[in-house]
NUKOLPA-385572 format. One record per residue (C-alpha): x, y, z; residue number from 1. Coordinates in pm, 1 decimal, decimal comma. Layout:
N
<drenke c1="X" c2="Y" c3="Z" k="NUM"/>
...
//
This chain:
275
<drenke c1="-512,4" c2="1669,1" c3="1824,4" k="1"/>
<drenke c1="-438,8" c2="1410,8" c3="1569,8" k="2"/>
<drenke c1="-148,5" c2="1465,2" c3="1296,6" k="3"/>
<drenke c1="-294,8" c2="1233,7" c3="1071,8" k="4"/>
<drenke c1="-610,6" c2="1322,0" c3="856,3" k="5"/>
<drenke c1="-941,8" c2="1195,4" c3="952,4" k="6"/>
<drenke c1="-1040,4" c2="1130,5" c3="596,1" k="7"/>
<drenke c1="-914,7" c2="894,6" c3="415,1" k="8"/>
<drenke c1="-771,6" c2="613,6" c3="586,0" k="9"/>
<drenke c1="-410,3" c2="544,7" c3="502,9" k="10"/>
<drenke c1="-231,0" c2="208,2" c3="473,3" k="11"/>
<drenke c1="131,4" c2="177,2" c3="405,8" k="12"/>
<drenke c1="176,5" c2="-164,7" c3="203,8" k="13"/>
<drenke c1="502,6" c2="-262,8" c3="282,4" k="14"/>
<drenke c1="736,0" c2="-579,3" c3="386,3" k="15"/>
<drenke c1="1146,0" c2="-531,2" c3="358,7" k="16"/>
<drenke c1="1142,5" c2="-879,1" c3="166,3" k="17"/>
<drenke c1="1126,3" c2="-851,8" c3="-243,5" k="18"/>
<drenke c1="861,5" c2="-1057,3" c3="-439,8" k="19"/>
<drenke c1="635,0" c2="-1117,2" c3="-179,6" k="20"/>
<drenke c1="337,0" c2="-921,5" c3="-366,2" k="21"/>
<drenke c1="343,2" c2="-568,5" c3="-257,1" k="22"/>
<drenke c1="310,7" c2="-421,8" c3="-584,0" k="23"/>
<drenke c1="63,5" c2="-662,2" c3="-707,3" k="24"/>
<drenke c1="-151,0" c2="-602,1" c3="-352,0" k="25"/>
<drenke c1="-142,0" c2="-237,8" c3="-407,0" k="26"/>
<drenke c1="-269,6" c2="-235,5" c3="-699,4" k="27"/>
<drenke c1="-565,3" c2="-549,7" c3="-701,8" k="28"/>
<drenke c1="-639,9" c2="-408,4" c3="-326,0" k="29"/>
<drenke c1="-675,7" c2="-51,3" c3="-462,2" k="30"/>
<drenke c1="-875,8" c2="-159,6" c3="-763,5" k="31"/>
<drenke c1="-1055,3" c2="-392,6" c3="-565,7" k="32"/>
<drenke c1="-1145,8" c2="-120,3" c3="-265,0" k="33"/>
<drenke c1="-1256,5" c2="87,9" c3="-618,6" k="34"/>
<drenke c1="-1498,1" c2="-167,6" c3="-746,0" k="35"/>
<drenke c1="-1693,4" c2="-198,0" c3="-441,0" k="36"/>
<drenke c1="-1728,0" c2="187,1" c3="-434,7" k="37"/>
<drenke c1="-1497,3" c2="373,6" c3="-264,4" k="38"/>
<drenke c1="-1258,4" c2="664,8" c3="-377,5" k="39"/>
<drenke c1="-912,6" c2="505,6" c3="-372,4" k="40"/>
<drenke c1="-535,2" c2="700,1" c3="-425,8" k="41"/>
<drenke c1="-245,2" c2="498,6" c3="-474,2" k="42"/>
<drenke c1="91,4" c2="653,9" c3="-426,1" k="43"/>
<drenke c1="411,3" c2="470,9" c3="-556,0" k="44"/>
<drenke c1="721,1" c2="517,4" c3="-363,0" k="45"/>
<drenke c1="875,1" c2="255,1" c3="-496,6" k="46"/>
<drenke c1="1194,7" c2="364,8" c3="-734,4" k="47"/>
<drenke c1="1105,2" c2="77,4" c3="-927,2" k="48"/>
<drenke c1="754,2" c2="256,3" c3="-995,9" k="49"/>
<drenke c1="579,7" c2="-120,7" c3="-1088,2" k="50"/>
<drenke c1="236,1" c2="-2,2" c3="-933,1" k="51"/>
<drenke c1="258,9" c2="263,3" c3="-1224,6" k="52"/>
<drenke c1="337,9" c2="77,3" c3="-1525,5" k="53"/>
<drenke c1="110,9" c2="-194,4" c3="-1352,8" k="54"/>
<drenke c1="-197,3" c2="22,3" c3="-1392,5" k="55"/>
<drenke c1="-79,7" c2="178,7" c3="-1705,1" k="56"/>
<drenke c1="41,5" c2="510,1" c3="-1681,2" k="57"/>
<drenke c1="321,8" c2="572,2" c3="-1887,2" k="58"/>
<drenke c1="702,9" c2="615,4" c3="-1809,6" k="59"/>
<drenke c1="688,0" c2="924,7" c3="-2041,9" k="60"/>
<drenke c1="338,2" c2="1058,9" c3="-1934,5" k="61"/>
<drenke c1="486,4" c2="1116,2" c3="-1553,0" k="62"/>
<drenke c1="520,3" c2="1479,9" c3="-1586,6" k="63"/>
<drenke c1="568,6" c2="1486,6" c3="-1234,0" k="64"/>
<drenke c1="636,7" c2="1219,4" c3="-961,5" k="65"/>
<drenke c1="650,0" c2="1101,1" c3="-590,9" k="66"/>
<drenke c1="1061,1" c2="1231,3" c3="-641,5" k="67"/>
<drenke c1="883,1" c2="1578,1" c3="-686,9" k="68"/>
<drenke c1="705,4" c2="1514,8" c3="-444,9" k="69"/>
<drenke c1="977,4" c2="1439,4" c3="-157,0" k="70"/>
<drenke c1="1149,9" c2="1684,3" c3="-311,4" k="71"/>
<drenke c1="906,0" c2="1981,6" c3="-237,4" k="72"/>
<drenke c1="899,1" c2="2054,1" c3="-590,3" k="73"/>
<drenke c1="564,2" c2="1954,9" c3="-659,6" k="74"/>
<drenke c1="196,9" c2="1914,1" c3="-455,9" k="75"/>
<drenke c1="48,2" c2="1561,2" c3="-428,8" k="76"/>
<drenke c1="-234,5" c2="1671,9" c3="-625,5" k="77"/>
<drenke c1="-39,9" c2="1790,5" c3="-895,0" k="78"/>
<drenke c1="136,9" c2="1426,1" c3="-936,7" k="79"/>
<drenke c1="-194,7" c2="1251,3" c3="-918,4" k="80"/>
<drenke c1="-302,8" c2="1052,1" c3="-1232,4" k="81"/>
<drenke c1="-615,9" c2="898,1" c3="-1323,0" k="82"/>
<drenke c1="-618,6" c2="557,7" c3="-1441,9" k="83"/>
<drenke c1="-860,2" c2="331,9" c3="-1625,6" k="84"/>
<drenke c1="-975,2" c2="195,4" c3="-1294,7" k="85"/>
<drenke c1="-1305,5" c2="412,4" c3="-1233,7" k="86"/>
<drenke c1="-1250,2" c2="593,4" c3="-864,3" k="87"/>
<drenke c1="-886,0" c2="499,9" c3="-852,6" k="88"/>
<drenke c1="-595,5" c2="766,5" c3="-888,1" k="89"/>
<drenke c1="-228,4" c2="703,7" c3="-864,2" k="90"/>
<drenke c1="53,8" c2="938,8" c3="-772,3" k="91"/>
<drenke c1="310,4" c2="756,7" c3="-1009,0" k="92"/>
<drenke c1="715,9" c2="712,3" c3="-914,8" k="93"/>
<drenke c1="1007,2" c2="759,8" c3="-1124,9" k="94"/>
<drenke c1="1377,2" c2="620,6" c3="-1081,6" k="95"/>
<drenke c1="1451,2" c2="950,0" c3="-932,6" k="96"/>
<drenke c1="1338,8" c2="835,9" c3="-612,0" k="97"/>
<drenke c1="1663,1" c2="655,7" c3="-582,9" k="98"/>
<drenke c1="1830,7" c2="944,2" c3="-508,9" k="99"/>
<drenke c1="1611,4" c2="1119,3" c3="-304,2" k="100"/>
<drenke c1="1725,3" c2="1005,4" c3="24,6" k="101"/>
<drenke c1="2071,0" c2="1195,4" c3="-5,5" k="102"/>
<drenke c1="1854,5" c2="1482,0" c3="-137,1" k="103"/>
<drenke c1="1675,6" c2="1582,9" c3="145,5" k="104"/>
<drenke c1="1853,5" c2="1346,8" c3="438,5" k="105"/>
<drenke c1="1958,1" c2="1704,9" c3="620,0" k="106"/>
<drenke c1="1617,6" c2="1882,3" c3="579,9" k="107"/>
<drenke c1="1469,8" c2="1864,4" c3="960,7" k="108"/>
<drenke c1="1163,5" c2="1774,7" c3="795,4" k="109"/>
<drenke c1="1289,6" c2="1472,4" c3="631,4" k="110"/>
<drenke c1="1049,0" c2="1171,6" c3="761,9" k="111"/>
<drenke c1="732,7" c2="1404,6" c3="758,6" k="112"/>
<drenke c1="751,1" c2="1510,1" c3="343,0" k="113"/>
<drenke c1="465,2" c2="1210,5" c3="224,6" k="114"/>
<drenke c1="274,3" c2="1322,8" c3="558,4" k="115"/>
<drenke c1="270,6" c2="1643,4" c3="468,4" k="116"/>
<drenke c1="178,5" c2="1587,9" c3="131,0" k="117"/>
<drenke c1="-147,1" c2="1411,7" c3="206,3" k="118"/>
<drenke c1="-210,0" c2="1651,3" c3="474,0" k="119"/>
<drenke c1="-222,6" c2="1909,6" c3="212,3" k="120"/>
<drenke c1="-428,9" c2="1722,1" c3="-18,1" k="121"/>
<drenke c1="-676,9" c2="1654,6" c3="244,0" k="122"/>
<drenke c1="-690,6" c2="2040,9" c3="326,7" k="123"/>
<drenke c1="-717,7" c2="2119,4" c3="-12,2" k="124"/>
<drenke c1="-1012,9" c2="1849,2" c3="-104,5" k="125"/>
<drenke c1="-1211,4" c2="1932,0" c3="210,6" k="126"/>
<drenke c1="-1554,5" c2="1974,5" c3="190,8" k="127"/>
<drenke c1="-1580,5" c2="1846,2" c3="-152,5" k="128"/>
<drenke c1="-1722,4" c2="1480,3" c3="-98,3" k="129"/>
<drenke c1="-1672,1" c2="1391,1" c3="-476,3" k="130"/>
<drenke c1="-1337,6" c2="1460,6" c3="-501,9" k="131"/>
<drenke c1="-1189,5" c2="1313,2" c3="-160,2" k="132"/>
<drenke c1="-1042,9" c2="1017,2" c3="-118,4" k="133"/>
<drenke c1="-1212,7" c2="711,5" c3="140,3" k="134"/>
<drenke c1="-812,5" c2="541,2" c3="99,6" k="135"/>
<drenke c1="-505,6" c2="611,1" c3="53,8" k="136"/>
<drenke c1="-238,4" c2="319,8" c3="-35,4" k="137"/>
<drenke c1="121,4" c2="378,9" c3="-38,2" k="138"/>
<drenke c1="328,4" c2="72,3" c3="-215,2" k="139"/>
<drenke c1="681,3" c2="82,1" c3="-35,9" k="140"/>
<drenke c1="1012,0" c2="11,9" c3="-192,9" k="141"/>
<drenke c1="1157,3" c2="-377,1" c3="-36,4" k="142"/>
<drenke c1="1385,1" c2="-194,6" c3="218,9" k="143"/>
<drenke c1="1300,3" c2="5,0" c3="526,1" k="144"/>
<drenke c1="1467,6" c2="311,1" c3="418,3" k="145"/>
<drenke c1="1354,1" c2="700,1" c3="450,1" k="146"/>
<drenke c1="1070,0" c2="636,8" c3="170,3" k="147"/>
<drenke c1="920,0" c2="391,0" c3="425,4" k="148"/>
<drenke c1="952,4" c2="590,5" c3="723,9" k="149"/>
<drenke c1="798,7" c2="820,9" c3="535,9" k="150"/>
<drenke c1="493,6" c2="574,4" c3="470,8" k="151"/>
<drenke c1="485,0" c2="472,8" c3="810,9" k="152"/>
<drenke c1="488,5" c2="836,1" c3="947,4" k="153"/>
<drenke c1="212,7" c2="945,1" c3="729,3" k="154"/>
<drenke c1="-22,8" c2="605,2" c3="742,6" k="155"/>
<drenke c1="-288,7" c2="497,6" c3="990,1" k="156"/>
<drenke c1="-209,7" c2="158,4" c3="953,8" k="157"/>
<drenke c1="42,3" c2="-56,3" c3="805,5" k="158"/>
<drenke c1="-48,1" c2="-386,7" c3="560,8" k="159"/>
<drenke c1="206,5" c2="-646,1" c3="533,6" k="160"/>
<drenke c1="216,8" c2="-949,2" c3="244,6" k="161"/>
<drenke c1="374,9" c2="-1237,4" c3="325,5" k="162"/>
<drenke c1="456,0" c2="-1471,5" c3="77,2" k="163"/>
<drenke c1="369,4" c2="-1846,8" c3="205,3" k="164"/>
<drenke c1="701,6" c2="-1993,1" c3="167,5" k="165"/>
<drenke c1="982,3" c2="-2174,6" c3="412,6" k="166"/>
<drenke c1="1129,7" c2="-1793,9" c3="526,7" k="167"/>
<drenke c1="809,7" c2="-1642,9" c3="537,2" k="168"/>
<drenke c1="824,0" c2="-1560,2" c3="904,1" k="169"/>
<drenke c1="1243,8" c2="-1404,2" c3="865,1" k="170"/>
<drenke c1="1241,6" c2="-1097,2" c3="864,8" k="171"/>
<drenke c1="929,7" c2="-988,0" c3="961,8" k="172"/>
<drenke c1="1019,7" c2="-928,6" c3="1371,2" k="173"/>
<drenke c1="1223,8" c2="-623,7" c3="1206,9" k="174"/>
<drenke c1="1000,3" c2="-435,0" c3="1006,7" k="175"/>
<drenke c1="722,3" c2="-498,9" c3="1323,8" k="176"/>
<drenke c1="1036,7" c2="-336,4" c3="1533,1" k="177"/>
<drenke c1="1069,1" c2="-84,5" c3="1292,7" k="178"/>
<drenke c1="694,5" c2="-18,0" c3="1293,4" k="179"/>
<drenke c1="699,6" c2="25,8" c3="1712,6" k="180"/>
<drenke c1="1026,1" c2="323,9" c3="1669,2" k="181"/>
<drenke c1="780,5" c2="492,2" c3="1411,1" k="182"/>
<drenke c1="497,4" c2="441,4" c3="1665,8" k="183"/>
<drenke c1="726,2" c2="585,4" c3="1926,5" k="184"/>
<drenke c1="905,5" c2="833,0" c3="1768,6" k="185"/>
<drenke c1="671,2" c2="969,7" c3="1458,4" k="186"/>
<drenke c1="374,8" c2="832,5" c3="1444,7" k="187"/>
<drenke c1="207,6" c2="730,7" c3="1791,4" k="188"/>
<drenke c1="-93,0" c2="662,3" c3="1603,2" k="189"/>
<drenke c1="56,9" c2="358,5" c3="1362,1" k="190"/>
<drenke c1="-125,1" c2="48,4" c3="1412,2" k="191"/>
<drenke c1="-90,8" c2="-317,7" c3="1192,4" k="192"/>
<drenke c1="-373,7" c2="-345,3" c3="1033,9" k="193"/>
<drenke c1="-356,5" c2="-657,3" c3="938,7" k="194"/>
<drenke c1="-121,3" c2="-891,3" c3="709,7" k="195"/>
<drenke c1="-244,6" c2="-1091,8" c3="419,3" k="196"/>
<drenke c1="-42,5" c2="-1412,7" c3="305,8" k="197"/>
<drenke c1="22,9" c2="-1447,2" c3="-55,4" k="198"/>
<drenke c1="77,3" c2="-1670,7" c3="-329,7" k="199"/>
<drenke c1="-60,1" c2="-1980,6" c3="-178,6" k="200"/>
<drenke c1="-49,5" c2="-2303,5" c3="-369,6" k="201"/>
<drenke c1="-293,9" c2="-2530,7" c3="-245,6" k="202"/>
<drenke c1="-102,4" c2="-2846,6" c3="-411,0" k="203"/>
<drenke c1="216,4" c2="-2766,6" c3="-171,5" k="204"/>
<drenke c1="174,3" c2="-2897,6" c3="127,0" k="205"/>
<drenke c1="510,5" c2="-2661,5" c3="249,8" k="206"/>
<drenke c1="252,0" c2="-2354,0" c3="145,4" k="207"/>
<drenke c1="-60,6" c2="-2484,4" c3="402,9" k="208"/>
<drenke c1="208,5" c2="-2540,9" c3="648,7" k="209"/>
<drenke c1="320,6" c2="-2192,4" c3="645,4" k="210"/>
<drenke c1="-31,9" c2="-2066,3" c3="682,2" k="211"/>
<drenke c1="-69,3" c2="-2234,3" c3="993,9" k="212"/>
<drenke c1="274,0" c2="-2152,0" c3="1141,1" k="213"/>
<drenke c1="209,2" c2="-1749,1" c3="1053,6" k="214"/>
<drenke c1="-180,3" c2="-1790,4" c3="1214,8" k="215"/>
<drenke c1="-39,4" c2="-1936,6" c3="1469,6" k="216"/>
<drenke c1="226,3" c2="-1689,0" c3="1547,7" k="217"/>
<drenke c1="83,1" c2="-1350,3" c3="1474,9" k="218"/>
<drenke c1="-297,5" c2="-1456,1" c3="1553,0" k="219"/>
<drenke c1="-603,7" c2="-1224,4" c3="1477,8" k="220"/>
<drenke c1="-328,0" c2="-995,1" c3="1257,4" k="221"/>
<drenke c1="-395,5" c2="-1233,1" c3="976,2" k="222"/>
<drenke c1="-660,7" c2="-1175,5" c3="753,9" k="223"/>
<drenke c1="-876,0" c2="-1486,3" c3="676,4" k="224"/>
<drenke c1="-860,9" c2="-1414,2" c3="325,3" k="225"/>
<drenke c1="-553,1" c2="-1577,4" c3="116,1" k="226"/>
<drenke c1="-399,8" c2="-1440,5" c3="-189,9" k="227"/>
<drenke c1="-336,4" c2="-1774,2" c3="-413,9" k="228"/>
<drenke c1="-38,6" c2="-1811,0" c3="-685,0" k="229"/>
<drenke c1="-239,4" c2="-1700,4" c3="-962,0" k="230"/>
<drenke c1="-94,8" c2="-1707,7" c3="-1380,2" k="231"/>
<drenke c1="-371,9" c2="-1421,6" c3="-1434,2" k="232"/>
<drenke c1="-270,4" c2="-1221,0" c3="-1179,5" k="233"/>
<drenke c1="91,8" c2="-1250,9" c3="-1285,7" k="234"/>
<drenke c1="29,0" c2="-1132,9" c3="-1638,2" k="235"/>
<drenke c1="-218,1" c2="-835,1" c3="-1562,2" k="236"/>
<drenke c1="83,8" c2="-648,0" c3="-1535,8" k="237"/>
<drenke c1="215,1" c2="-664,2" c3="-1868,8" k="238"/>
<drenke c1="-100,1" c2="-558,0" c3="-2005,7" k="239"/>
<drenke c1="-94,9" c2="-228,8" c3="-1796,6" k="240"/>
<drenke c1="-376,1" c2="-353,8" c3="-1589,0" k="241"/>
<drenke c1="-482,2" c2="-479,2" c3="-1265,3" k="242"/>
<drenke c1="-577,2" c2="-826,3" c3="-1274,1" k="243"/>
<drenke c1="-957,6" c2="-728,7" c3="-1182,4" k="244"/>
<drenke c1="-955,5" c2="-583,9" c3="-1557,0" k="245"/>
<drenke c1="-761,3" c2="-836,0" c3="-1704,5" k="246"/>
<drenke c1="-962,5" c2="-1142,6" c3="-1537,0" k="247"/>
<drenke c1="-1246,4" c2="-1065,2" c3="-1339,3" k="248"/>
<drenke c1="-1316,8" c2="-1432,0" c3="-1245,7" k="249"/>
<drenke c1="-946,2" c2="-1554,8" c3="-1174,6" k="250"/>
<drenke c1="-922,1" c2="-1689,6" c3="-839,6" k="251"/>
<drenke c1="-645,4" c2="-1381,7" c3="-778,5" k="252"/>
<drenke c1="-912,3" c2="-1142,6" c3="-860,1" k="253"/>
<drenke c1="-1150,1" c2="-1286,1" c3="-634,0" k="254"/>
<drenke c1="-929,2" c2="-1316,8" c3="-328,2" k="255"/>
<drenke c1="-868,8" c2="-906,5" c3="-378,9" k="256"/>
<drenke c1="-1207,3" c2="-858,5" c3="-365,8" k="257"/>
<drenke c1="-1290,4" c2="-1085,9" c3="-36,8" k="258"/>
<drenke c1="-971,1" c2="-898,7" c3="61,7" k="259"/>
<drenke c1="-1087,8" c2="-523,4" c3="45,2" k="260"/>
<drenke c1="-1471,8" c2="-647,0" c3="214,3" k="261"/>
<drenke c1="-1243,4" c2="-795,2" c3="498,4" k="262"/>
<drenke c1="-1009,7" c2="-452,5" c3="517,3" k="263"/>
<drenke c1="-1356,3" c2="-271,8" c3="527,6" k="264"/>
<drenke c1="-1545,5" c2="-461,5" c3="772,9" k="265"/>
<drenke c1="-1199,1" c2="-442,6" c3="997,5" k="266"/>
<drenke c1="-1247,7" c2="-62,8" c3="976,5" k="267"/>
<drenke c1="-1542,5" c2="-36,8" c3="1116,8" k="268"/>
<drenke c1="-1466,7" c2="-303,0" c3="1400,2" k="269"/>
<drenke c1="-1145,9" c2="-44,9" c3="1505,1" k="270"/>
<drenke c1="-1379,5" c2="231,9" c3="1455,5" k="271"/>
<drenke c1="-1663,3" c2="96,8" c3="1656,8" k="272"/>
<drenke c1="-1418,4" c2="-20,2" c3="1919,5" k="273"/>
<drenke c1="-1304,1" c2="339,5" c3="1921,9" k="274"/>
<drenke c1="-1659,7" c2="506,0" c3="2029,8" k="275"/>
//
């Protein structure tokens, strides 16, 4: 019997590299998966809580957080937020998380608290087809600490960016390590679903060279669609928006939404492949 909910799919987005475009896929991705009509929940576990502020929710209006959370001291659903986004949610984050490692690193429980979480969420939303979620997206913090364990442990799939530059490629043998211990130890049913290269610059020849070394190193695991370094999609988050809201017809924008028709066509391949 599966530990993992059926319904909805959850993807961990998550790479142990810093400004590669986590945040920013979590939140175009999520808004993106929104605007094509599905019911989409975004939880921030990263400290820095960017996917927040990015979609607007307030420092002051997070009554409770992800740190509750972990903590036990709160349900997911009571830490969900709407945003402006029609059919997309967020469970914001707080600086608390920093500490929340030390916090519950004795508890024997301690890698299954965001899977349990959504489990109960899930239980409680059953049977109530306009209030469930279709995905779940949890934006990691850039380390692979005990809030991405967590992830991994409670996600179907994992999504990696990788930022089309000369280290692209460093680093990434480790977190796909990290994801096979998870598979082994946690979560036998964690899979890569698939990882999306970002901020491509057509006019650098360094960036089309990096495209081809990644396809040709990790293969089918590349999505076709590439995010490109985009000034719209930089400043959406300033604005408290997601750069589908801020500039629909930016060529960031569109690359989100080719993105979340590829991540839902990919679905039902592994789904069909599954019968």
């Amino acid at each position: 019997m599966s530990l993992l909910p059926q319904a909805p799919r959850v993807l961990t987005i998550a790479n142990q590299k810093g400004g590669v475009g986590k945040t920013t896929t979590a939140i175009n991705l999520g808004t993106a998966l929104a605007a094509i009509g599905e019911r989409v929940l975004i939880i921030d576990l990263d400290p820095q809580g960017n996917a927040s502020t990015g979609l607007g929710i307030d420092r002051r209006a997070r009554e409770f957080s992800t740190y509750d959370i972990m903590c036990g001291d709160c349900s997911l659903g009571q830490a969900v937020q709407e945003t402006a986004v029609p059919r997309l949610w967020i469970a914001p984050s707080t600086m608390d998380l920093l500490g929340v490692e030390l916090e519950i690193s004795s508890a024997p429980d301690r890698t299954y608290r965001m899977r349990n979480a959504i489990n109960g969420l899930v239980e409680y939303l059953e049977g109530d087809a306009n209030e469930s979620f279709s995905y779940v997206l949890v934006d990691c913090p850039p380390s692979l600490n005990l809030l991405t364990i967590n992830a991994l442990a409670a996600s179907h799939s994992i999504l990696v960016p990788l930022q089309c530059e000369f280290f692209a490629l460093e680093g990434l043998s480790q977190l796909l390590s990290t994801v096979e211990q998870v598979k082994q130890t946690l979560n036998p049913e964690l899979s890569i679903h698939g990882i999306v290269l970002t901020m491509y610059d057509s006019r650098n020849n360094l960036s089309t060279q990096v495209v081809q070394d990644v396809r040709e190193t990790m293969g089918d695991a590349v999505y076709e669609t590439v995010i490109p370094r985009n000034v719209r999609v930089s400043e959406a988050p300033s604005y408290g928006k997601p750069a589908l809201l801020y500039d629909l017809k930016c060529s960031g924008s569109q690359a989100y939404l080719r993105l979340a028709s590829e991540i839902i066509q990919r679905e039902r391949d592994m789904r069909m492949a599954a019968a």
